[in-house]
C-alpha positions in Angstrom: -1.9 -11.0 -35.5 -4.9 -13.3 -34.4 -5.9 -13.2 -31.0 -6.3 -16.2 -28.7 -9.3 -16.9 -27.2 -9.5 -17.8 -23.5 -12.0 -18.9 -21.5 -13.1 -19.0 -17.9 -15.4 -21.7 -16.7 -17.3 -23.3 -13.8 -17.7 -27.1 -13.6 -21.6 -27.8 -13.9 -21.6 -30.3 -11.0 -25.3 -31.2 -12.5 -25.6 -30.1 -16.4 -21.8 -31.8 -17.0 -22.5 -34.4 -15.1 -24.0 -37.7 -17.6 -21.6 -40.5 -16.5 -19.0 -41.6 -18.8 -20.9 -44.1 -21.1 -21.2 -43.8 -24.9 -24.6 -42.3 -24.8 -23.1 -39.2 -22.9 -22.2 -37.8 -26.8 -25.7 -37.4 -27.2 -26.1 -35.1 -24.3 -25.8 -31.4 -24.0 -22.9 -30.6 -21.4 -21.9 -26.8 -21.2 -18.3 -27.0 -21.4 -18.1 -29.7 -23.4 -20.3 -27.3 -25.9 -18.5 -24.8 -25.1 -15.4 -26.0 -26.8 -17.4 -28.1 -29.6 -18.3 -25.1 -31.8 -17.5 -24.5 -35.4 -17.4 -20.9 -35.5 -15.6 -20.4 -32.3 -11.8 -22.1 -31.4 -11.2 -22.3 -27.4 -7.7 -21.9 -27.5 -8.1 -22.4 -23.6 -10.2 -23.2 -20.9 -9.7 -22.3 -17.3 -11.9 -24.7 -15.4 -13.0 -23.7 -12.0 -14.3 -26.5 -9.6 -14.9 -27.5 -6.1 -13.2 -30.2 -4.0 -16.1 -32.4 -4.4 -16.0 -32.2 -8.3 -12.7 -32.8 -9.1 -13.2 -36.2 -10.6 -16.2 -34.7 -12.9 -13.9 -32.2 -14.1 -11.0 -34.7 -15.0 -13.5 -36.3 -17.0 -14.9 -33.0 -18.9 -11.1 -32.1 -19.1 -10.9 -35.7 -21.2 -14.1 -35.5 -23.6 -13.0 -31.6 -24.6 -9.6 -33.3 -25.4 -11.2 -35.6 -27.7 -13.7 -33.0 -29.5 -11.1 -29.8 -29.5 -7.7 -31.3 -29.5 -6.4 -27.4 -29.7 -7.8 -26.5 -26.5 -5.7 -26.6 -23.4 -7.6 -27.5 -20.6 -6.2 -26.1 -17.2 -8.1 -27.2 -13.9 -7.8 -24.4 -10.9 -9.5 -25.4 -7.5 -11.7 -22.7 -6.2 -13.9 -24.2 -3.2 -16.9 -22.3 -2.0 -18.6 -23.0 1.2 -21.9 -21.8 0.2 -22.3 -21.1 -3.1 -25.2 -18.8 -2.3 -22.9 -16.4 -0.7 -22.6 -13.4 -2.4 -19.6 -12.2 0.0 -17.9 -15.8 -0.3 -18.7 -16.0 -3.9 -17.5 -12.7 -5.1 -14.0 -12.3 -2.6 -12.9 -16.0 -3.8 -13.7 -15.3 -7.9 -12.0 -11.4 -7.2 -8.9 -13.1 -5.6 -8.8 -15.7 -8.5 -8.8 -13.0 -11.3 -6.3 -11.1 -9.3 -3.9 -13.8 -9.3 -3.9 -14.0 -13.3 -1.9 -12.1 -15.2 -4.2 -11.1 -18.4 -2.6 -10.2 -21.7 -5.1 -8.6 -24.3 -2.9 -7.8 -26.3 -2.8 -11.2 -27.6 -5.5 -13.3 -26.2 -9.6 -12.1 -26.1 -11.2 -13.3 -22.6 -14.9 -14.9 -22.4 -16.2 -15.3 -18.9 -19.0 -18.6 -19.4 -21.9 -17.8 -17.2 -23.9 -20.9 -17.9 -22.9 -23.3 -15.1 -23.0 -22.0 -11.1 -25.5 -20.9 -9.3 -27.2 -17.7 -9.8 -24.8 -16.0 -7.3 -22.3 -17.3 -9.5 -23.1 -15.6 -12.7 -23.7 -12.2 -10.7 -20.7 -12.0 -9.7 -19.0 -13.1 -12.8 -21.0 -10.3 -14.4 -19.7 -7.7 -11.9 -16.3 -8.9 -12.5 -16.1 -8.2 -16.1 -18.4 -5.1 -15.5 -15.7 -3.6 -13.4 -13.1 -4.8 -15.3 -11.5 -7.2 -13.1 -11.9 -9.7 -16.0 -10.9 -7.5 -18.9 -13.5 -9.9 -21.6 -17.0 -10.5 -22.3 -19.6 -13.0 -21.5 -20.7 -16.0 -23.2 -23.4 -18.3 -22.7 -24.3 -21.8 -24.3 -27.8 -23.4 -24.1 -29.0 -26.7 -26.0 -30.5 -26.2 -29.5 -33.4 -28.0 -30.1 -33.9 -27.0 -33.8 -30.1 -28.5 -34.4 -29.8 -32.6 -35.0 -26.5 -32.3 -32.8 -28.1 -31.1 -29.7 -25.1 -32.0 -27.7 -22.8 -29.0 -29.9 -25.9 -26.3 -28.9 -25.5 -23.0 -29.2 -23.5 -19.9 -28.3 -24.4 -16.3 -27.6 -21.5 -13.5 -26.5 -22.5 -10.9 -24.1 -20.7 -7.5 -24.5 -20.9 -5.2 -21.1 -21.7 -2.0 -23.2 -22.6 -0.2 -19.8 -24.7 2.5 -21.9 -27.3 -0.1 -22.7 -27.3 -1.9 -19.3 -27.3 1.4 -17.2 -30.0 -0.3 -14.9 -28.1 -3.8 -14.8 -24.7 -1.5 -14.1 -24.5 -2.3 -10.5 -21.0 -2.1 -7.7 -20.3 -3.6 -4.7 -18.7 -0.5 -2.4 -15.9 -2.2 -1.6 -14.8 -1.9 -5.3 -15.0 1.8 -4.8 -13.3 1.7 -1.4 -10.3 0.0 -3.0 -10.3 2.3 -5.7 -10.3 5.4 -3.5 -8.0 4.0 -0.7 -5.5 3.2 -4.1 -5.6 6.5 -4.8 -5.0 7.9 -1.3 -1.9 5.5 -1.6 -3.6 3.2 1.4 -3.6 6.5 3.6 -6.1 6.4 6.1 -7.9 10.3 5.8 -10.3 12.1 7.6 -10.2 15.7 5.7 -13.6 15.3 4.6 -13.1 17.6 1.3 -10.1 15.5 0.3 -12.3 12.3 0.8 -14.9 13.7 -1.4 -12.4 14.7 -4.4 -11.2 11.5 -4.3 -14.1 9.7 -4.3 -14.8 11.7 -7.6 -11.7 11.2 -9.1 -11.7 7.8 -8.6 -15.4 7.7 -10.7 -13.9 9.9 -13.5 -10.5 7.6 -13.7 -12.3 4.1 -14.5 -15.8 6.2 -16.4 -13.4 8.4 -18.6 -10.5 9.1 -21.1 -10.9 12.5 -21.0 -8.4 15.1 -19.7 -8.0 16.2 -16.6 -6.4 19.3 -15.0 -4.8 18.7 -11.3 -4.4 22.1 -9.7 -2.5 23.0 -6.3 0.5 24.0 -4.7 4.1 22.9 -5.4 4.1 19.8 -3.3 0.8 19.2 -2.8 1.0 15.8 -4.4 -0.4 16.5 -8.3 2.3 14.0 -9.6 1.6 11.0 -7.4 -2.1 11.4 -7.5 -1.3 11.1 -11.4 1.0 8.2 -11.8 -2.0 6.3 -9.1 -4.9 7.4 -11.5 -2.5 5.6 -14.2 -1.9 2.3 -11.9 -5.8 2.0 -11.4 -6.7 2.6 -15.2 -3.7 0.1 -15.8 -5.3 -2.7 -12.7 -8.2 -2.2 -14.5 -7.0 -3.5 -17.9 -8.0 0.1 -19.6 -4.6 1.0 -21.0 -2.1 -0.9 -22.7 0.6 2.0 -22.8 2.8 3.5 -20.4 2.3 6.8 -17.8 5.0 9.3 -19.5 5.8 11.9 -16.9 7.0 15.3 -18.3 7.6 18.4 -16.3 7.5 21.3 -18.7 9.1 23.6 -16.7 12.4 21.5 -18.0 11.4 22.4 -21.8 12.9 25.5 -22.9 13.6 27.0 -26.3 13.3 24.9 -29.7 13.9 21.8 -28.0 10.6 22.0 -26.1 8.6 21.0 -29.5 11.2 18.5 -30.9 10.8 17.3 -26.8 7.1 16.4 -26.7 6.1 16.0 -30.5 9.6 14.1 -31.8 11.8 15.1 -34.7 12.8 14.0 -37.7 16.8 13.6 -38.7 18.5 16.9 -39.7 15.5 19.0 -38.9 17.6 21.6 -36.4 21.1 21.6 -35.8 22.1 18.9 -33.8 19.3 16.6 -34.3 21.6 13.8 -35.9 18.6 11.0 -35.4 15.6 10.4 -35.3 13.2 11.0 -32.1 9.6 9.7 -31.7 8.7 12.7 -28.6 6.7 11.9 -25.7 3.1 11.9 -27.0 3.9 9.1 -29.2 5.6 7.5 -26.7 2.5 7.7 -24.5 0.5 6.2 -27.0 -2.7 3.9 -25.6 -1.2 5.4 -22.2 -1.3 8.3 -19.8 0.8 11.6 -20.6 1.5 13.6 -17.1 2.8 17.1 -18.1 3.1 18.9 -15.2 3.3 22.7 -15.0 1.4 22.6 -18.3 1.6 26.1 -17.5 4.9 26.7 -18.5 4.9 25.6 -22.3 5.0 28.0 -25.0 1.8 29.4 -26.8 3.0 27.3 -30.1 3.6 24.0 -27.6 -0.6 25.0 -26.7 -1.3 25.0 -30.0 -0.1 21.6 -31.2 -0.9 20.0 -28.2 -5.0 21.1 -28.7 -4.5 20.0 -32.2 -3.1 16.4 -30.8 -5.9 16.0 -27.9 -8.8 16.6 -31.1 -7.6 14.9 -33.2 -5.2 12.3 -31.9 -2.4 13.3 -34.7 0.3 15.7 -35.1 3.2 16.6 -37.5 6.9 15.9 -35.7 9.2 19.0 -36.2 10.5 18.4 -39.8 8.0 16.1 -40.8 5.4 16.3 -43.0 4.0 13.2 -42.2 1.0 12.4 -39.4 1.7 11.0 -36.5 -1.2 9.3 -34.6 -1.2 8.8 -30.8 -3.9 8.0 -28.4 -3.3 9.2 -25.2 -5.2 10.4 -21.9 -3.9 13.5 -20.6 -3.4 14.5 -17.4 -2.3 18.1 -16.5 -0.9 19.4 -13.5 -0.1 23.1 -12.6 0.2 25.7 -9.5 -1.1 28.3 -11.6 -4.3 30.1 -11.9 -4.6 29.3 -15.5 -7.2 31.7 -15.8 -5.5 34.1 -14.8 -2.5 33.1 -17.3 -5.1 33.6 -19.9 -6.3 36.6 -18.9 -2.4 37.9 -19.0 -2.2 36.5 -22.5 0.3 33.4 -21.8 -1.7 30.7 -22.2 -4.1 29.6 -24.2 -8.1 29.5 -23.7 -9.1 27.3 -26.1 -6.6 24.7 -24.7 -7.9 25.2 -20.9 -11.5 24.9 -22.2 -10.1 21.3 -23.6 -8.6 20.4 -20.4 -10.8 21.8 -18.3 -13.5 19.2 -18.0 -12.1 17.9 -15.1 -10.2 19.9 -12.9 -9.2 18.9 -9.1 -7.8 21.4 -6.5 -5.5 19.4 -4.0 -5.5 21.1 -1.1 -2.1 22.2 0.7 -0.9 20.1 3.7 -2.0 22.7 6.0 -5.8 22.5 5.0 -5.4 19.0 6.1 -4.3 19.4 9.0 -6.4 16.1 10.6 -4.8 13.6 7.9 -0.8 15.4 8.9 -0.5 12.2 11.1 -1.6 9.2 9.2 0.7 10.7 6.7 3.7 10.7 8.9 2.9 7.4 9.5 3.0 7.0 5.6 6.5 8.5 5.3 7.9 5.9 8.2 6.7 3.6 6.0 8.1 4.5 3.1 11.7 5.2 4.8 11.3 1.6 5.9 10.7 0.5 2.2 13.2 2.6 1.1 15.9 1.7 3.1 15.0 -1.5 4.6 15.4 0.0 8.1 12.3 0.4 10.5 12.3 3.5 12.4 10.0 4.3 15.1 9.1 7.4 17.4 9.2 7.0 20.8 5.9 7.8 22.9 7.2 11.5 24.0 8.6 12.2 20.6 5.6 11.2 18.5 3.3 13.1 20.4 5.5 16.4 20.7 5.8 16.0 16.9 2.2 15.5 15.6 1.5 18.6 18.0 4.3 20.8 16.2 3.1 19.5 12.6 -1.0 20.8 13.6 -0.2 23.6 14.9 -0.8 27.3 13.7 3.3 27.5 13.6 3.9 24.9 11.6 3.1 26.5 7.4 4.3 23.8 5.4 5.2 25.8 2.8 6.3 23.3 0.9 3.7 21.0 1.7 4.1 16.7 1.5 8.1 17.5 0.5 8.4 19.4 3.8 7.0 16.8 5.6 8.8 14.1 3.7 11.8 15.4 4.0 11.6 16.1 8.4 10.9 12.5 8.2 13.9 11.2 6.1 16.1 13.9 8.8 14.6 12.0 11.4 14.4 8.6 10.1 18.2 9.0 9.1 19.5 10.6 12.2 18.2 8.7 14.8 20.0 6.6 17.3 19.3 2.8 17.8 16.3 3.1 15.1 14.3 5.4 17.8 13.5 8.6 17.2 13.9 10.8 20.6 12.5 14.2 22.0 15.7 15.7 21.1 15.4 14.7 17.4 12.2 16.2 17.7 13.0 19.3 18.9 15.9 19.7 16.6 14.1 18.8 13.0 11.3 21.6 14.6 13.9 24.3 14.5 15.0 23.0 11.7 12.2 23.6 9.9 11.3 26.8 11.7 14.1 28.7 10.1 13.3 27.4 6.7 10.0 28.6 7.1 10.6 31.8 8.4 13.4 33.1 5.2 10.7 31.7 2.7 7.6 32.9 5.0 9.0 36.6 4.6 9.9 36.6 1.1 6.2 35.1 0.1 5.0 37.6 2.4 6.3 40.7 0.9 5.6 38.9 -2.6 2.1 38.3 -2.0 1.5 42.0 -1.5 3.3 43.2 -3.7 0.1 42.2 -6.0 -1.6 44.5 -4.7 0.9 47.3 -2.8 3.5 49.7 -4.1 7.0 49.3 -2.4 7.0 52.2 -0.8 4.0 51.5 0.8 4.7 48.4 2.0 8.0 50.0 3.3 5.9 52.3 5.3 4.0 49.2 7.0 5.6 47.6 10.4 6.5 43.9 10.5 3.3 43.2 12.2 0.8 44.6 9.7 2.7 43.7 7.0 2.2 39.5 8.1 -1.4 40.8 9.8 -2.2 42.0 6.1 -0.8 39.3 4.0 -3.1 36.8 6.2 -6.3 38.7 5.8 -5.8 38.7 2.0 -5.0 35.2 1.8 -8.3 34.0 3.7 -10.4 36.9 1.5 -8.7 35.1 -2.1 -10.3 32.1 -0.4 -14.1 33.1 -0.5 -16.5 34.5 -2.8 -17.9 37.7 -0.7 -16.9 39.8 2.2 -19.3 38.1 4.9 -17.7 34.6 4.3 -14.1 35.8 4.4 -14.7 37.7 7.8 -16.7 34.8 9.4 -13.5 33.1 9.4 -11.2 36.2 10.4 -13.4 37.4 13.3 -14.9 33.2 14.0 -14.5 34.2 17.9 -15.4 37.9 18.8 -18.5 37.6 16.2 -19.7 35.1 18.6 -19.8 37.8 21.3 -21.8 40.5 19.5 -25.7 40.6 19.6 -25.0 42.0 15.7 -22.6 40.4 13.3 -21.1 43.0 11.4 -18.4 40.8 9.4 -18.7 42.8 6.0 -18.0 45.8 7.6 -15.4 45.1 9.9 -13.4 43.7 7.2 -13.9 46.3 5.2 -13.3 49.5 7.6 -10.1 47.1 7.5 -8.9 47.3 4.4 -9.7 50.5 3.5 -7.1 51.5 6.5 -4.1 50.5 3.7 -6.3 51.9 0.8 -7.9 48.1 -0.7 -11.0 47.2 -1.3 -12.9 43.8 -1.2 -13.3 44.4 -5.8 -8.8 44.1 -5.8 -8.8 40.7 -4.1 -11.3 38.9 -6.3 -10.3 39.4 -9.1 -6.8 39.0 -11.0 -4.2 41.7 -10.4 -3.0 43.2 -13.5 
C-alpha cells in the first residue's frame, strides 16, 4: 500500500508574500514550491499561521490549489506573541502536535523548516527529534541553475540521531514528562526511585532492547511496564500492542502452544488454529511477568525468538516472524535460579542488559503518602465517588503507614487495598479516626500470620528445624531482621553500620564487623552463608 505524504507548514509572512498579480508565477514562494514538485506528491498540507496572516494564507491555500489539485490544503491558527520565544514557540507547536492524531501506518509526515523564524525551525527540529512529530524534515530553497525558479528545489532531512549526536539536544521538561508519566503523575521524593526512573525513562525512548524488572510481589513491575509501553506508544515508536502474560498461569503443554501458537490438530484438543502471544505482540511490547516460572524448553524458544525474531508454532514447520520488545518481570533472584539449574543463563545474559530493582513500599517510605493520595484518586476514577480523610484521620494514618510497624508485605496491593476498605466504608464520603483505627488493625493481623510464616521461612535457608525450634520468639524475629539487612550489603562493616546506626555513635572505636559477627556466630552463621545463595 502507498503511503500518503503529509505535511506541516508555516506561512512565510515575507518569502510567500508577492501579491496576487500574474507575475507572482515567476516567483519562488516556499509552500507554493513545496507542493509544485515532480518527484514529490503533497497529499496534504497543514498550514500554520498567525492572526495577522490569515488572508496571505487563504491566498497560498488558492495558488497550491491551482498547481497541485491533489493536495488538500487545511489552515490551523497557531498565534505566537513573540516568535523569538523559545518557551512560547515550543509549548504552542508541542500542544499543536499533541492535538493530532498521527497515523504512520498509512501516511509519511514531513515537518517544512523553511519559513519561521529561527526559533521556529529549532523547535520544529526538536519536535521530530523527540518524536513528537513521528516524520522527517524537508526544506525547499530556489534553484538558480533551473529555468522554473519558482518550482526550486527540495532536500529531506532524516533525524538519524547517530550522525547528529552534537545537534541531539532536549529541553528538560521533555524528560520531566517522561519521568512523571512513568511515576504515573506521582509526586516522589525517594531519591533512588527518582534516579531509576530517570534511567528508565532514557532506555524506554533510546532502546528496543529487553529489559528485566526485578522486585517484590507488588512492588509495581506490571504498571511500570504497561507505562514504558504508553510512552514508547506517545512517542510514535510502536505500532503493536502491550501483550501482558503472567507465566506463572502457563503450566504443562499448553505453556508453548500459549506463548508461541499452534497449528490445528497438533495436541489433543487443539481443534484450531492459534497465533500465541509473541506474534500477537508483534511491532509491540511483550510483558511476561514471573519470567521465572517458564519451563527450561519455554527458555529456550523464547532466546531463539528474541535473536532472531522467528520461531516454529508447536506443529508447525513453518517460521513465524515477530518483532517484539520484551519486557520481563520476576521476584526471583534469577541468578540464583541458575545457579539451582532452573533457568537458563544464556537467556538472563539476553535479558539482562537492563535490569531495574523496584524497591518495596517500605524502602519508600517518604513517597507512602503521595501514593495514598494516588489511590484516593484512583477510587474517585474508579467509582466516580470522591472520598476524603478528614484532618485527624489523615494524619493518624500517614503516621501508621511510616512507621516501623507498618511491613507492607505485600507492598502497593496492601496499600491499595486499605484504601479501597476505606474509601468504600466510609460514612458521608469522609473517612473518620475510627475507619482509621479499624483498617490499622486490620491490617496488623494480616501482617502478623504472614510476618511469622516469612519469618520462620526465611531462616529456614539457613537453620535446621530443630534449631530454630530451640530459638525463643524474640531471637527468632531479632535474627530474621539481622539477616535481612546483611543480604542487603556487600560486607560486614556496611551491614552493621546500619544495625548498630545509634550505639556506634557512642563509641570512641567503631567495631561494626565484629559486633556483628561475635553475633552470628552465637546461632552458629557466618557473614560467607548470607552472601551467597543457599543451596
Amino acid at each position: 500500500m502507498n503511503k500518503k505524504t503529509v505535511a506541516v507548514s508555516l506561512i512565510g509572512s515575507q518569502l510567500d508574500f508577492v501579491g496576487k498579480r500574474v507575475d507572482r508565477w515567476a516567483r519562488w514562494r516556499p509552500n507554493v514550491s513545496l507542493c509544485s514538485q515532480d518527484n514529490l506528491v503533497i497529499d496534504q498540507l497543514h498550514m500554520l499561521h498567525d492572526n495577522h496572516s490569515e488572508r496571505l494564507a487563504n491566498n497560498v491555500a488558492v495558488d497550491i490549489e491551482s498547481v497541485s489539485p491533489e493536495t488538500s490544503v487545511s489552515l490551523h491558527n497557531v498565534n505566537f506573541n513573540d516568535p523569538w520565544d523559545f518557551e512560547e514557540v515550543y509549548s504552542k507547536l508541542y500542544d499543536w502536535c499533541h492535538r493530532q492524531t498521527f497515523d504512520t501506518d498509512t501516511n509519511d509526515y514531513l515537518f517544512h523548516i523553511t519559513t519561521g523564524t529561527h526559533v521556529v525551525q529549532i523547535c520544529s527540529y526538536l519536535l521530530t527529534e523527540s518524536r513528537h512529530f513521528p516524520g522527517r524534515l524537508i526544506q525547499t530553497s530556489p534553484d538558480k541553475y533551473n529555468k522554473n525558479r519558482s518550482i526550486g528545489r527540495t532536500q529531506i532531512i532524516d533525524l538519524d540521531l547517530s550522525k547528529y549526536d552534537q545537534l541531539a539536544t532536549r529541553f528538560d521538561r521533555e524528560h520531566l514528562e517522561g519521568k512523571a508519566f512513568l511515576k504515573g503523575g506521582i509526586q516522589t521524593k525517594n531519591g533512588d526511585f527518582n534516579r531509576l526512573i530517570s534511567q528508565i525513562e532514557k532506555v524506554a525512548i533510546r532502546s528496543s532492547d529487553p529489559m528485566l524488572l526485578t522486585g517484590p510481589t507488588g512492588a509495581g513491575k506490571s504498571q511500570l511496564a504497561t507505562r514504558i509501553f504508553q510512552l514508547k506508544k506517545r512517542r510514535s515508536m510502536l505500532k503493536g500492542d502491550l501483550v501482558s502474560v503472567n507465566c506463572a498461569t502457563l503450566k504443562g503443554e499448553n505453556a508453548m502452544a500459549a506463548l508461541f501458537g499452534h497449528t490445528r490438530g497438533a495436541f489433543t484438543g487443539a481443534q484450531k488454529e492459534r497465533s500465541g502471544y509473541l506474534l500477537t505482540a508483534n511491532k509491540g511490547v511483550l510483558f511476561l511477568d514471573e519470567i521465572g516460572e517458564l519451563g527450561l524448553e519455554e527458555q529456550a524458544m523464547l532466546l531463539h525468538a528474541i535473536e532472531n525474531k522467528s520461531f516454529h508454532p508447536v506443529g508447525s514447520d513453518r517460521t513465524v516472524e515477530s518483532d517484539f520488545q520484551l519486557i520481563a518481570g520476576t521476584n526471583k533472584d534469577l541468578k540464583d535460579e541458575v545457579h539451582k539449574g532452573r533457568f537458563r543463563e544464556d537467556l538472563l545474559a539476553r535479558i539482562n542488559l537492563w535490569t531495574y530493582k523496584l524497591p518495596a513500599l517500605k524502602e519508600r517510605k517518604e513517597d507512602i503518602p503521595a501514593n495514598i493520595d494516588y489511590e484516593i484518586e484512583v477510587y474517585a476514577q474508579k467509582n466516580s465517588q470522591r472520598v476524603q480523610f478528614n484532618k485527624e484521620a489523615k494524619l493518624a494514618f500517614e503516621k501508621f503507614a511510616v512507621s516501623p510497624e507498618a511491613v507492607w508485605s505485600g507492598n502497593f496491593r496492601d496499600l491499595s487495598s486499605a484504601v479501597t476498605r476505606l474509601c468504600t466504608l466510609a460514612d458521608s464520603s469522609r473517612i473518620s479516626v475510627d475507619d482509621v483505627e479499624e483498617e490499622i488493625e486490620r491490617l496488623r493481623a494480616s501482617w502478623q500470620t504472614s510476618s511469622e510464616a516469612l519469618t520462620v521461612n526465611h531462616l529456614n535457608r539457613y537453620l535446621t528445624e530443630e534449631q530454630i525450634a530451640n530459638l525463643d520468639d524474640f531471637d527468632i524475629h531479632q535474627l530474621s531482621y539481622v539477616v535481612s539487612v546483611c543480604q542487603r550489603h556487600n560486607s560486614m562493616a556496611s551491614a552493621g553500620r546500619e544495625l548498630f546506626n545509634v550505639s556506634r555513635t557512642k563509641k570512641a572505636q567503631t567495631n561494626d564487623s565484629t559486633r556483628l559477627q561475635k553475633y552470628l556466630s552465637k546461632f552458629g552463621l557466618k557473614w560467607a552463608q548470607l552472601t551467597k545463595s543457599p543451596q
